[in-house]
N, CA, C and O of each residue as an XYZ file, in Angstrom:
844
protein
N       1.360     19.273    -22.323
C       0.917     19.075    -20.948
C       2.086     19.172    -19.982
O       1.949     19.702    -18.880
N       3.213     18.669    -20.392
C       4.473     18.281    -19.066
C       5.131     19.835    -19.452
O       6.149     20.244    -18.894
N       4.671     20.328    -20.098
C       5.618     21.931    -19.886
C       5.009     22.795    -18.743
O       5.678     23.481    -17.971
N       3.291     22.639    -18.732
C       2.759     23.616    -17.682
C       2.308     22.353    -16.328
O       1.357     22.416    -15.549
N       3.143     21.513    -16.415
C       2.989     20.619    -15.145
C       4.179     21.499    -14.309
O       5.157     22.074    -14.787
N       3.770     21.405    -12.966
C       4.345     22.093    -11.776
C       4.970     21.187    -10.928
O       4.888     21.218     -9.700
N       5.965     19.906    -11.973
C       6.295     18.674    -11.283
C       7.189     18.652    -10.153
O       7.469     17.552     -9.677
N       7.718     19.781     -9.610
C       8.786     19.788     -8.413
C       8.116     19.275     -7.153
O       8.274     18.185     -6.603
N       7.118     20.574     -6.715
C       6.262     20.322     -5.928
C       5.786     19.427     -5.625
O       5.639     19.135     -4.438
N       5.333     18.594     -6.739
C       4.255     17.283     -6.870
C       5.610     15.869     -6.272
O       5.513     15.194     -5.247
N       6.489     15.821     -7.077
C       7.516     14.797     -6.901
C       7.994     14.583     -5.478
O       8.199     13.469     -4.995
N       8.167     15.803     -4.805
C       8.359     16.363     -3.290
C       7.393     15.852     -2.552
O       7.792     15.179     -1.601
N       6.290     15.948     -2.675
C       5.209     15.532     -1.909
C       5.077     14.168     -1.899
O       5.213     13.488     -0.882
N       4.827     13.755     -2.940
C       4.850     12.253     -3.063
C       5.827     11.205     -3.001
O       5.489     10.023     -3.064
N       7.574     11.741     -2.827
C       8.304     11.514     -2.120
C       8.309     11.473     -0.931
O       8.375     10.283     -0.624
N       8.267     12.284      0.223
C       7.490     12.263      1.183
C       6.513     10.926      1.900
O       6.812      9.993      2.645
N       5.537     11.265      1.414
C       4.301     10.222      1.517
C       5.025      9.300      1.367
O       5.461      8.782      2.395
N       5.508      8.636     -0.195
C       5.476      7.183     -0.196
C       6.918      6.912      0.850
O       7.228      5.725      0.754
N       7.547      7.417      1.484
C       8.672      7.074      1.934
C       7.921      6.730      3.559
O       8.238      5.709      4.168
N       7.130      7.510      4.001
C       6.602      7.814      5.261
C       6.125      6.447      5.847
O       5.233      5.827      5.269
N       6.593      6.062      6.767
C       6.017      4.195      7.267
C       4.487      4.422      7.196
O       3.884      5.425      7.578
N       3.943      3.234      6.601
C       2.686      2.676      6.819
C       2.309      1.570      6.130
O       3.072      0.753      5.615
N       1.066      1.550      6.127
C       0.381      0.215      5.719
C       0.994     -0.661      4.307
O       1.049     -1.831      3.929
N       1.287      0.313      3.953
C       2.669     -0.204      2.413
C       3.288     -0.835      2.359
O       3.340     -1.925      1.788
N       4.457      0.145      3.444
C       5.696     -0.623      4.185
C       5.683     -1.629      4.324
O       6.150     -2.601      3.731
N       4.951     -1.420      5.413
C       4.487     -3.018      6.355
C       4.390     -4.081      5.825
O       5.026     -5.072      6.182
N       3.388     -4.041      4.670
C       3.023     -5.358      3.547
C       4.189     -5.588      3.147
O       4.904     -6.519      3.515
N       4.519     -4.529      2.161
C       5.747     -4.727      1.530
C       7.050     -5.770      2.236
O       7.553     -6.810      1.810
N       7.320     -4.931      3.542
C       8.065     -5.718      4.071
C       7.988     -6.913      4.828
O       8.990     -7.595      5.044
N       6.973     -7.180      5.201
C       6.506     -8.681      5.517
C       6.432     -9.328      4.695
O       6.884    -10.463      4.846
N       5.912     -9.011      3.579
C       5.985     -9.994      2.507
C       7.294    -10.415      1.911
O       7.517    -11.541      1.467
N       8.087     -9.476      1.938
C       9.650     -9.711      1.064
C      10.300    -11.146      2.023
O      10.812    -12.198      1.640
N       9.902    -10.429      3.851
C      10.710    -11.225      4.504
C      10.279    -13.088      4.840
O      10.951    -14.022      5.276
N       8.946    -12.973      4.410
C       8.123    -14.265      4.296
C       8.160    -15.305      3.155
O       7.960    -16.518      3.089
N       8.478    -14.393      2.340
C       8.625    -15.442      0.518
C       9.400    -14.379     -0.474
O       9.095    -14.289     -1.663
N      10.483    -13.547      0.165
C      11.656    -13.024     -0.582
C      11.453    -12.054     -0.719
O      10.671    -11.396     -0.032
N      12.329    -11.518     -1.992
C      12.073    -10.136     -2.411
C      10.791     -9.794     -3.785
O      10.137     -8.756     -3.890
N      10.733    -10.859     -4.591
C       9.718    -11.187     -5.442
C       8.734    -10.804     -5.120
O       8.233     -9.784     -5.594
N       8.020    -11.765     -3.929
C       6.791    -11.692     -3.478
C       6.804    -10.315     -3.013
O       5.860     -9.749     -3.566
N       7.539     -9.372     -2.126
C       7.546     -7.728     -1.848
C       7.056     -6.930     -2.825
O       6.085     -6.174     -2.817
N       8.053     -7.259     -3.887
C       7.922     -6.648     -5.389
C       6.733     -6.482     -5.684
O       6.070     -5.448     -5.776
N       6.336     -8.095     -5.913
C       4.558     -8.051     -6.553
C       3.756     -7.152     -5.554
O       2.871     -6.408     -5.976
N       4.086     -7.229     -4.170
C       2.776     -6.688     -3.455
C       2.669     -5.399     -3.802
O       1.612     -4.824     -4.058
N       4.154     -4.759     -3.821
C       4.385     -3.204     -3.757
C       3.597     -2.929     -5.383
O       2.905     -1.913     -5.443
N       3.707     -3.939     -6.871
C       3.387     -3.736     -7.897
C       1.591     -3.500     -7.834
O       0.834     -2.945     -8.631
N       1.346     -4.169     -6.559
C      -0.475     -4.407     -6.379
C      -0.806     -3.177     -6.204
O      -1.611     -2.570     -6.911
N       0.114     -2.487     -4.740
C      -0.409     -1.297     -4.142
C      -0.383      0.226     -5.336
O      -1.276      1.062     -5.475
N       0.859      0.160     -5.991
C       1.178      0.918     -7.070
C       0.099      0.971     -7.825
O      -0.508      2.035     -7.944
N      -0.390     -0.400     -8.581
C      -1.471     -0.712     -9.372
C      -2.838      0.077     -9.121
O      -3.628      0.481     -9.974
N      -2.915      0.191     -7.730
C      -3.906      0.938     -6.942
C      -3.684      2.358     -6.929
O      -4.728      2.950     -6.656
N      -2.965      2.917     -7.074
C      -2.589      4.689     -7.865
C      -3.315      4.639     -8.886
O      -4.480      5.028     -8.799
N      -2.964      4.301     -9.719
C      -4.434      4.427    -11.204
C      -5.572      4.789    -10.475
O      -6.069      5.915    -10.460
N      -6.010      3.706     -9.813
C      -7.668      3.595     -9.670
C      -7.925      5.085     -8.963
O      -8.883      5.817     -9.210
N      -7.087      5.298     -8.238
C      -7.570      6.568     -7.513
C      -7.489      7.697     -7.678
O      -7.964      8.622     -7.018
N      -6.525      7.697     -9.097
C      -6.223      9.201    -10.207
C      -7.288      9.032    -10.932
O      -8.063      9.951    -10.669
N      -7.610      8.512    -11.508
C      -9.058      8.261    -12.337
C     -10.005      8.243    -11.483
O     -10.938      8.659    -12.171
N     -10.582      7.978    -10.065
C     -11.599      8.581     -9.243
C     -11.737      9.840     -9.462
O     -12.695     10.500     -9.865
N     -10.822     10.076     -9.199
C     -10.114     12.217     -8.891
C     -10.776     12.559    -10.370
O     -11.817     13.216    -10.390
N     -10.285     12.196    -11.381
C      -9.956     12.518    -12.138
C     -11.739     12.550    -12.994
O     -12.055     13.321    -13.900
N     -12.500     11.647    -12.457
C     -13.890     11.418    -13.421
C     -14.569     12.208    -11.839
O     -15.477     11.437    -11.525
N     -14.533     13.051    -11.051
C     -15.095     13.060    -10.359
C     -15.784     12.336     -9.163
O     -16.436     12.989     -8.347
N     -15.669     11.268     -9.082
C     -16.287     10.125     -8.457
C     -15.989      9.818     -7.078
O     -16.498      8.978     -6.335
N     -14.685     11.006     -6.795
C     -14.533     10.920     -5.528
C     -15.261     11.985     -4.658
O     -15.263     11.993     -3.427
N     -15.958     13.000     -5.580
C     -16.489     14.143     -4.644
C     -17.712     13.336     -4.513
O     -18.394     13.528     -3.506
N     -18.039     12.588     -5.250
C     -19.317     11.695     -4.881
C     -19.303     10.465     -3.435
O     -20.147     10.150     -2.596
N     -17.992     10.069     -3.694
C     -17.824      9.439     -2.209
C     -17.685     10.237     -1.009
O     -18.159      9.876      0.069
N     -17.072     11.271     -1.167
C     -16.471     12.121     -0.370
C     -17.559     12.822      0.058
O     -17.291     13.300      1.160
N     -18.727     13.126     -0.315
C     -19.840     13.608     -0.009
C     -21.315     13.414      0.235
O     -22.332     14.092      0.374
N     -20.930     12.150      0.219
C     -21.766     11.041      1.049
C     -21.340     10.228      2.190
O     -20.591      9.288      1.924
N     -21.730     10.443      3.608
C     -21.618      9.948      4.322
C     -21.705      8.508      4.630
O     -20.794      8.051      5.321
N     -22.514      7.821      4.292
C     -22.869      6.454      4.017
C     -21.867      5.683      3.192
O     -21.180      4.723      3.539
N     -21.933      6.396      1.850
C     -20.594      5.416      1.633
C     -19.512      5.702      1.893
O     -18.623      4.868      1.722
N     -19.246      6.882      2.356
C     -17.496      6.393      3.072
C     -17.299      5.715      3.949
O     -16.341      4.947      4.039
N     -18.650      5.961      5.207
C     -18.317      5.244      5.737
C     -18.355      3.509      5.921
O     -18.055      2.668      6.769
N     -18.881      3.575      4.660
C     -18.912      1.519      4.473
C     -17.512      1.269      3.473
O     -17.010      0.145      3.443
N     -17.056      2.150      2.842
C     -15.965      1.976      2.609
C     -14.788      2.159      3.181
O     -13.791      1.582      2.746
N     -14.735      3.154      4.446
C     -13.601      3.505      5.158
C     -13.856      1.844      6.193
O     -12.845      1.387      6.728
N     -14.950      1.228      6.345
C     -15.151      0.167      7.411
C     -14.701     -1.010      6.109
O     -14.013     -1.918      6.574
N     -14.915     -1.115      4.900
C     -14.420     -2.119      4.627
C     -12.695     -1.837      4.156
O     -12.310     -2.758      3.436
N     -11.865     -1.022      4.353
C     -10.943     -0.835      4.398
C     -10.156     -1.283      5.667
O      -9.173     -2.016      5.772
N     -11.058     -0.465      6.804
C     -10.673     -0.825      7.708
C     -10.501     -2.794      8.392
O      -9.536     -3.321      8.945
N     -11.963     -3.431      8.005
C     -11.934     -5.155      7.930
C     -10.928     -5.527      7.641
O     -10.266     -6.264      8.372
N     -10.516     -5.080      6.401
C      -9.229     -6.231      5.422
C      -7.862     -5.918      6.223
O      -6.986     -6.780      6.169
N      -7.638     -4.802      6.923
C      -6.222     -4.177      7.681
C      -6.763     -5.299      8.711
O      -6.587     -6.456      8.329
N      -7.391     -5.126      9.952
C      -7.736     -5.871     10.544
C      -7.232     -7.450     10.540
O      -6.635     -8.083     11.411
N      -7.816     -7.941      8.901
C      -7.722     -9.296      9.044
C      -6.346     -9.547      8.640
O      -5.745    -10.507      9.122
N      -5.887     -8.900      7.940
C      -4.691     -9.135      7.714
C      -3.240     -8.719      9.334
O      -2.049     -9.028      9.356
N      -3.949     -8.069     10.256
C      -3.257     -8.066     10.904
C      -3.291     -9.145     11.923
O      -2.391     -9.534     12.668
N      -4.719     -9.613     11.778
C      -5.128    -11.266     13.042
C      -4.334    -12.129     12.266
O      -3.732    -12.978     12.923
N      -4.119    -12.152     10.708
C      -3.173    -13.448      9.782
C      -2.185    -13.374     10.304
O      -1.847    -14.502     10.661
N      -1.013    -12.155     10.751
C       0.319    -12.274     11.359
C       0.194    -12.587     12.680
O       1.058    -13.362     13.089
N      -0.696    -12.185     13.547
C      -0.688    -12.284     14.859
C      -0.368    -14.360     15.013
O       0.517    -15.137     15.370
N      -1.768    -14.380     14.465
C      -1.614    -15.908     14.057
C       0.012    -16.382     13.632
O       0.358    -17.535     13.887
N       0.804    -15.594     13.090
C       1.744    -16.472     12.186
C       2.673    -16.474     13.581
O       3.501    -17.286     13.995
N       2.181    -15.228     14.116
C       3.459    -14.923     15.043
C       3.306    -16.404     16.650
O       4.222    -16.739     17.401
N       2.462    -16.710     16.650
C       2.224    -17.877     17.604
C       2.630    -18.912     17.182
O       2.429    -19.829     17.979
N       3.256    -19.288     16.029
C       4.120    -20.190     15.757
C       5.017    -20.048     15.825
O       5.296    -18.896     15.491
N       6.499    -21.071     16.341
C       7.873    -20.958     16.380
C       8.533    -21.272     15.518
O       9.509    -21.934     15.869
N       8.412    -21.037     14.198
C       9.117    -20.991     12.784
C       9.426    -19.891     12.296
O       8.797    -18.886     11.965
N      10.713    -20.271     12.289
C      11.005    -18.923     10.827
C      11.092    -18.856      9.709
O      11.318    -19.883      9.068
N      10.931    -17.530      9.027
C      10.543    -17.283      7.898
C      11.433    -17.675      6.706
O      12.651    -17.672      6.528
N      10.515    -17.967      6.059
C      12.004    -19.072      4.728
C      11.834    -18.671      3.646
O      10.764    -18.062      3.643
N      12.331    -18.660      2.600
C      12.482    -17.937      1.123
C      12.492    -19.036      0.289
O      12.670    -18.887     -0.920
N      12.314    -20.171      0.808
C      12.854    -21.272     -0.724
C      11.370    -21.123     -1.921
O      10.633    -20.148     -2.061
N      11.323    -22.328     -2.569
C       9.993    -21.962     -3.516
C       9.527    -22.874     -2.986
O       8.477    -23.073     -3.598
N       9.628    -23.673     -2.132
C       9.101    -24.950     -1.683
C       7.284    -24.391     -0.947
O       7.299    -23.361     -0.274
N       6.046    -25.037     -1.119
C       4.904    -24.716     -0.965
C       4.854    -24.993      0.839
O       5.107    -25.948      1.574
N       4.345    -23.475      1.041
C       3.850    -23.520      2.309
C       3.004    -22.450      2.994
O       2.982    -21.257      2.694
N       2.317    -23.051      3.952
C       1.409    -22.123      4.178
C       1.535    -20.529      4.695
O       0.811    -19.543      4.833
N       2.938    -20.932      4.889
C       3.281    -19.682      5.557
C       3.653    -18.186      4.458
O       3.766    -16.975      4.648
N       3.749    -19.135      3.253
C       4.242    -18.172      2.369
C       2.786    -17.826      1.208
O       1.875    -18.604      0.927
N       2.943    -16.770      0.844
C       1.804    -16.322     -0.555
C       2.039    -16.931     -1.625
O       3.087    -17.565     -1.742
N       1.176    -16.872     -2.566
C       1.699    -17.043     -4.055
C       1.977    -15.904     -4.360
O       2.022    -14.947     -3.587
N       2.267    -15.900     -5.937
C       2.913    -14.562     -6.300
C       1.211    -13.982     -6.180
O       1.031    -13.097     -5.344
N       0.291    -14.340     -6.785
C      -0.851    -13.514     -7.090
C      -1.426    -13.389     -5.580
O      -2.403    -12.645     -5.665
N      -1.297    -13.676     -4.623
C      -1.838    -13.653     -3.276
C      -1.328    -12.548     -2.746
O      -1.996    -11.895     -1.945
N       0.129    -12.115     -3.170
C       1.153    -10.653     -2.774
C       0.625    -10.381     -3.898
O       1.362    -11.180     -4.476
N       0.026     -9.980     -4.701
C      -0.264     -8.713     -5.416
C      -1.882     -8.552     -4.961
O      -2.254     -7.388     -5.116
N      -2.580     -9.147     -4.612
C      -4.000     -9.329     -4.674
C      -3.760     -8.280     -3.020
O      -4.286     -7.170     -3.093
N      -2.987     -8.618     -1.568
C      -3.356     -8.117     -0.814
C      -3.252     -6.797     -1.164
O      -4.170     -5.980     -1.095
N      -1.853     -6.536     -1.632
C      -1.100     -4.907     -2.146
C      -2.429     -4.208     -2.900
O      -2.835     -3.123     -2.485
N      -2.884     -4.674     -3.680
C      -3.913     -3.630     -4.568
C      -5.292     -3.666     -4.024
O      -6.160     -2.856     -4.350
N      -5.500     -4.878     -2.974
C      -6.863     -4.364     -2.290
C      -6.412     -3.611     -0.813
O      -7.346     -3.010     -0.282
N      -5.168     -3.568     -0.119
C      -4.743     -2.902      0.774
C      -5.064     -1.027     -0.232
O      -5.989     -0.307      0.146
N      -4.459     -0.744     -1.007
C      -4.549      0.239     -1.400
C      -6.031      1.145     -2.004
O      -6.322      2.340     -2.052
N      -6.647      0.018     -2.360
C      -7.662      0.562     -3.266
C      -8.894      0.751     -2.130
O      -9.462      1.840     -2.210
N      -9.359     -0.123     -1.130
C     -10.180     -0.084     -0.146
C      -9.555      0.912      1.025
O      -9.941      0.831      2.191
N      -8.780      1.641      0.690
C      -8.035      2.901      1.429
C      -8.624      3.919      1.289
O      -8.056      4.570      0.413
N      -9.612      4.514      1.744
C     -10.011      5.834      1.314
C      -8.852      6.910      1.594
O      -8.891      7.813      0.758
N      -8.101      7.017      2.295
C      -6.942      7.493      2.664
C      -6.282      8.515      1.464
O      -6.192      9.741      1.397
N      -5.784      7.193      0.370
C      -5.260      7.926     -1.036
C      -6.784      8.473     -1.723
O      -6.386      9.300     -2.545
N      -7.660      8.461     -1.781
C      -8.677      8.677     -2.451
C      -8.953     10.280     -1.862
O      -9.491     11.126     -2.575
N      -8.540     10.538     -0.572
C      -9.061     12.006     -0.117
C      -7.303     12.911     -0.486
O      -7.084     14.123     -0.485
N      -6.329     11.767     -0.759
C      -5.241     12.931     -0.921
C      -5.217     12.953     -2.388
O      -4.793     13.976     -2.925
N      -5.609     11.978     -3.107
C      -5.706     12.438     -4.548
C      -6.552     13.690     -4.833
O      -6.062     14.634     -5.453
N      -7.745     13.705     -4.410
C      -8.832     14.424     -4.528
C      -8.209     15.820     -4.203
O      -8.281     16.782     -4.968
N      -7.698     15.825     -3.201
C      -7.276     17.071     -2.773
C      -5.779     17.650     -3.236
O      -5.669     18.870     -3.355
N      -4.843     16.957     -3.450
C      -3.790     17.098     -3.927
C      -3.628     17.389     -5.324
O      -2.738     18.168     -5.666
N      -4.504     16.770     -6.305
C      -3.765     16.723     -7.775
C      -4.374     17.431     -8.505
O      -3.993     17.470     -9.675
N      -5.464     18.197     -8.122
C      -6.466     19.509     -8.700
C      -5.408     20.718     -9.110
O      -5.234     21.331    -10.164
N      -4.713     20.793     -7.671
C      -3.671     22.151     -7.709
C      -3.050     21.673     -8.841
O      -2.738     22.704     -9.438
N      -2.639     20.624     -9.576
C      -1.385     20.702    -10.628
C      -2.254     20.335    -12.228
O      -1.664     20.115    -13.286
N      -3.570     20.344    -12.068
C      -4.303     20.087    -13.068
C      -4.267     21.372    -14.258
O      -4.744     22.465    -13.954
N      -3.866     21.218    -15.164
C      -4.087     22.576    -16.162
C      -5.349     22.280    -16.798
O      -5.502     21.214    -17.395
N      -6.396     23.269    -16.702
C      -7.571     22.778    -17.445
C      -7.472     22.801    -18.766
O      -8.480     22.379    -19.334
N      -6.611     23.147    -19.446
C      -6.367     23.566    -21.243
C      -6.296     21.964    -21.366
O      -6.656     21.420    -22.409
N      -5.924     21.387    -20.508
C      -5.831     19.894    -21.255
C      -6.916     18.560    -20.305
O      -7.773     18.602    -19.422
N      -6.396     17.734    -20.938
C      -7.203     16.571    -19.925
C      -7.075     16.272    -18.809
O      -6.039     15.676    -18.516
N      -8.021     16.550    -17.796
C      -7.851     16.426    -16.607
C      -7.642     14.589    -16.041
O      -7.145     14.315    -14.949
N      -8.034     13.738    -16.838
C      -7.797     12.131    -16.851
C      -6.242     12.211    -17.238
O      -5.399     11.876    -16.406
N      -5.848     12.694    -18.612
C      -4.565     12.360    -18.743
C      -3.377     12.655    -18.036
O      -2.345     11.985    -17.994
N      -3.713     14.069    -17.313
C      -2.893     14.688    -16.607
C      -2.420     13.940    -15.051
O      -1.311     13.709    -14.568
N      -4.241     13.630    -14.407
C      -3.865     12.690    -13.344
C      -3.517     10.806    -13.336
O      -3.348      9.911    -12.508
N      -3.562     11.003    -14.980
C      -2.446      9.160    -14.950
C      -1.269      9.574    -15.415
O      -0.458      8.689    -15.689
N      -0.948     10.717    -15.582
C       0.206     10.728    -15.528
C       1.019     11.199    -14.161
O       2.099     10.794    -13.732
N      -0.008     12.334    -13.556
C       1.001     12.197    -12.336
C       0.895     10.825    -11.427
O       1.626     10.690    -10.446
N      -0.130      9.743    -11.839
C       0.204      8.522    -10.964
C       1.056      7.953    -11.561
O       2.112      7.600    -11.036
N       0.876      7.838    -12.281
C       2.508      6.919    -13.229
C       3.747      7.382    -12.498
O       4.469      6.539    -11.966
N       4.172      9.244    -12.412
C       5.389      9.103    -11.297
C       5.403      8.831     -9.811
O       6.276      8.762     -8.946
N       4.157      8.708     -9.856
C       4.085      8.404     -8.164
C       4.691      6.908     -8.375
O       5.692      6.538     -7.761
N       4.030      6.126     -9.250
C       3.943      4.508     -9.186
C       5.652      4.555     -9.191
O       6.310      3.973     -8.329
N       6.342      5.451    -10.456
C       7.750      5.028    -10.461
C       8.164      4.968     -9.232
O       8.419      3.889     -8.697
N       8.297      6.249     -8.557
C       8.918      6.578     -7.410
C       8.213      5.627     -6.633
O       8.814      4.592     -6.922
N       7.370      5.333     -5.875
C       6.841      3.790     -5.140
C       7.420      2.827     -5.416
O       8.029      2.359     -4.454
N       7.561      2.057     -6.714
C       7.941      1.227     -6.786
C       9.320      0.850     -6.413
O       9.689     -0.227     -5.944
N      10.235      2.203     -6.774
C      11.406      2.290     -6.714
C      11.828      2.331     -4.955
O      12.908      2.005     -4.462
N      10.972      2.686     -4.459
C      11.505      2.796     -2.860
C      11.091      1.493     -2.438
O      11.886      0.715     -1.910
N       9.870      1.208     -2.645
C       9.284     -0.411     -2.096
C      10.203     -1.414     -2.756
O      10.163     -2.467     -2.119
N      10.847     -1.466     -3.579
C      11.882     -2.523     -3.944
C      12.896     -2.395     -3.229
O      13.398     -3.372     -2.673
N      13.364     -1.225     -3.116
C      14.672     -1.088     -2.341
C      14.425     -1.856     -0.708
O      15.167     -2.626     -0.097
N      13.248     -1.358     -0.381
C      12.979     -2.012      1.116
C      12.781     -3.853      0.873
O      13.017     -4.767      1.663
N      12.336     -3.881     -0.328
C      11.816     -5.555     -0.097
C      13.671     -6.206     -0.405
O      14.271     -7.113      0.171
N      14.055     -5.425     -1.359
C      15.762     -6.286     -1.510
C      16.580     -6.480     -0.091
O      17.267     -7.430      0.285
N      16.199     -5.016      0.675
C      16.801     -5.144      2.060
C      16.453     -6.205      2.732
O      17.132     -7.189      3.024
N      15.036     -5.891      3.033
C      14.463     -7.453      4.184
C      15.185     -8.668      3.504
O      15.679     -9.515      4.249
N      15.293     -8.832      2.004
C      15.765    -10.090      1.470
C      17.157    -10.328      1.743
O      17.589    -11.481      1.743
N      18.011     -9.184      2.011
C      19.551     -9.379      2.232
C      19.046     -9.751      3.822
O      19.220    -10.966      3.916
N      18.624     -9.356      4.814
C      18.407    -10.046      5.959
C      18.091    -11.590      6.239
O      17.966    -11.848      7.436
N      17.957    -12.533      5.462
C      16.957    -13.450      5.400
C      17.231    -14.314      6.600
O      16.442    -14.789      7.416
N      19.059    -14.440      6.476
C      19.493    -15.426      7.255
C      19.181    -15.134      8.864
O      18.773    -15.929      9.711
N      19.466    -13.919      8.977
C      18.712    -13.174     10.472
C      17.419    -13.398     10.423
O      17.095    -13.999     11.448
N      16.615    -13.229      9.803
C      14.902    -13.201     10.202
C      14.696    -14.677      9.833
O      13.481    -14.704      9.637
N      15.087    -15.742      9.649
C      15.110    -17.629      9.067
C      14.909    -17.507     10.610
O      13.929    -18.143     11.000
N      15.518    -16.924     11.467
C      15.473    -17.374     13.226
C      13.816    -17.446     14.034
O      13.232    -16.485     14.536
N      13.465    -18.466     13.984
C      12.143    -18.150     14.747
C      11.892    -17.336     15.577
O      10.682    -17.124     15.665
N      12.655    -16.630     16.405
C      12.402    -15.758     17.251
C      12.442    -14.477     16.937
O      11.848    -13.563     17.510
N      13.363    -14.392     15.738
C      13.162    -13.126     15.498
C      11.741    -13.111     14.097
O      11.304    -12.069     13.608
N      11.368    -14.238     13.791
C       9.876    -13.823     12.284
C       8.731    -14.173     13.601
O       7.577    -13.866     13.303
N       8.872    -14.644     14.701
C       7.919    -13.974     15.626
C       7.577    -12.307     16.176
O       6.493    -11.750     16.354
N       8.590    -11.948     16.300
C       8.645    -10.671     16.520
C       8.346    -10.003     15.772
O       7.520     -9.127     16.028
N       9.129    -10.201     14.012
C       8.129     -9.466     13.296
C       7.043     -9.523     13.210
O       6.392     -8.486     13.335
N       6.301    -10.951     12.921
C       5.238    -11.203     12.816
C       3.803    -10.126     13.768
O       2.872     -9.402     13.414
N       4.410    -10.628     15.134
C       4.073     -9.930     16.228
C       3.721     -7.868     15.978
O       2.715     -7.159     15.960
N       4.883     -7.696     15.865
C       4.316     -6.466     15.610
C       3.721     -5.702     14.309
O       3.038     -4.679     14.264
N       4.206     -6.536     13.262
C       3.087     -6.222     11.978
C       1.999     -6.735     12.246
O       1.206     -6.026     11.627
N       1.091     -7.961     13.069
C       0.377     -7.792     13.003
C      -0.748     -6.932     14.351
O      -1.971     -6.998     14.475
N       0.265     -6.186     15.173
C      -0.259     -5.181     16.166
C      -1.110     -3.861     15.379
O      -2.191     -3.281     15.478
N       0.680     -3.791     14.181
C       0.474     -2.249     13.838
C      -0.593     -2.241     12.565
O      -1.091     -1.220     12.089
N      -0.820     -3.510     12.147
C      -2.417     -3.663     11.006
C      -3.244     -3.498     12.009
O      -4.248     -2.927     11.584
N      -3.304     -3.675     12.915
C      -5.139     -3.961     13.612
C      -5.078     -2.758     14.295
O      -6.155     -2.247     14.602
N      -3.966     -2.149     14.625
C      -4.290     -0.406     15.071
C      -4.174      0.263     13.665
O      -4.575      1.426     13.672
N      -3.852     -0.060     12.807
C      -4.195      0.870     11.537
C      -5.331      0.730     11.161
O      -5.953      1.675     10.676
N      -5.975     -0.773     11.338
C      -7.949     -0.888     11.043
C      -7.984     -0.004     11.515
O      -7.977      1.068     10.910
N      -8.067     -0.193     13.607
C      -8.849      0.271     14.375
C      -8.707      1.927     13.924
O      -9.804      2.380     13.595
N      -7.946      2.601     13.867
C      -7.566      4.048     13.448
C      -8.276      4.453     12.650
O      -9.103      5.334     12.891
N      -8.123      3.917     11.537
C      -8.974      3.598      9.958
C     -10.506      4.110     10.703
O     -11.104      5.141     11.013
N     -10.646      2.721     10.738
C     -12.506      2.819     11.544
C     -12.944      3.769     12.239
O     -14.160      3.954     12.252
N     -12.058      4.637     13.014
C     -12.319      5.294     13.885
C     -12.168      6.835     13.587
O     -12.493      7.675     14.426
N     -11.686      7.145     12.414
C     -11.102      8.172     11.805
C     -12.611      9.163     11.103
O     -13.555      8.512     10.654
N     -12.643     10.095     11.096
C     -13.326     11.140     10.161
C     -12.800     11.585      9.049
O     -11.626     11.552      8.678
N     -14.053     12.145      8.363
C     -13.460     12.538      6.548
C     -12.542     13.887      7.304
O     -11.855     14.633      6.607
């Protein structure tokens, strides 16, 4: 299979993408800067986790079935769009408080558990129709039919996941070398503030968007 894979192209592209700011990022890096680099990690491990699900859509067909029904995309592009939303009213909220953001392990509301950063990361990703129309459309071209079209597309998610993971760590270690700068209430307002602007215009976008 990996001899008639056309992996340059593919690695390029999906370099690209996962580097490109968005809804990833964002988590990713709010989360690192709210409860460390750990909690980043896990989220980015959630969203990654969420590559499978959507190579195996592609891959069993199941996305030309979403993709070609109007009705359910659009209750799925709207419940994609909800959870961005709410998660962007959660920061707005955080951001109206004058505390800053702290890293200890000590329990607080302000911070996730570990399973709370992986739970948003893999339902941020998976309620995305977003990756579901670039899988669909993207990973056909590198499909060789002589072999399995399932095995072929978990494996090109597997290098996507590497390469993701590998950039989303690098960003969550950064926010974590910042800590002592963003500990300043004024400045985990500001973040707060505009991660949770740029979630509720990524709903609203989301919602508002065509196949």
């Amino acid at each position: 299979m990996i001899e008639h894979f056309q992996w340059l192209p593919f690695l390029l592209a999906i370099s690209v993408l996962t580097m490109s700011p968005g809804v990833d990022t964002i988590l990713v890096m709010r989360n690192a800067a709210t409860g460390g680099w750990r909690l980043g990690f896990l989220t980015s491990l959630g969203i990654c986790m969420g590559l499978f699900a959507h190579a195996t859509l592609s891959a069993l067909g199941l996305s030309v079935i979403l993709l070609g029904s109007a009705g359910l995309f659009t209750a799925f592009k709207f419940a994609g769009a909800a959870y961005l939303v709410y998660l962007g009213v959660q920061a707005l909220r955080s951001a109206m408080k004058p505390v800053g953001m702290t890293f200890s392990d000590k329990k607080s509301a302000k911070v996730l558990t570990a399973w709370g950063g992986f739970r948003q990361g893999i339902l941020s990703n998976v309620l995305n129709p977003k990756p579901i129309i670039f899988y669909m459309a993207f990973l056909p071209q590198f499909i060789d039919p002589s072999y399995s079209a399932l095995g072929q597309s978990l494996f090109m998610a597997s290098l996507h996941f590497i390469i993701a993971m590998a950039w989303q760590t690098f960003l969550a270690l950064m926010v974590h070398k910042a800590r002592v700068w963003l500990a300043r209430p004024r400045v985990a307002q500001i973040l707060d503030g505009l991660t949770g602007l740029l979630l509720v215009s990524f709903g609203v976008k989301l919602a508002l968007s065509q196949r």
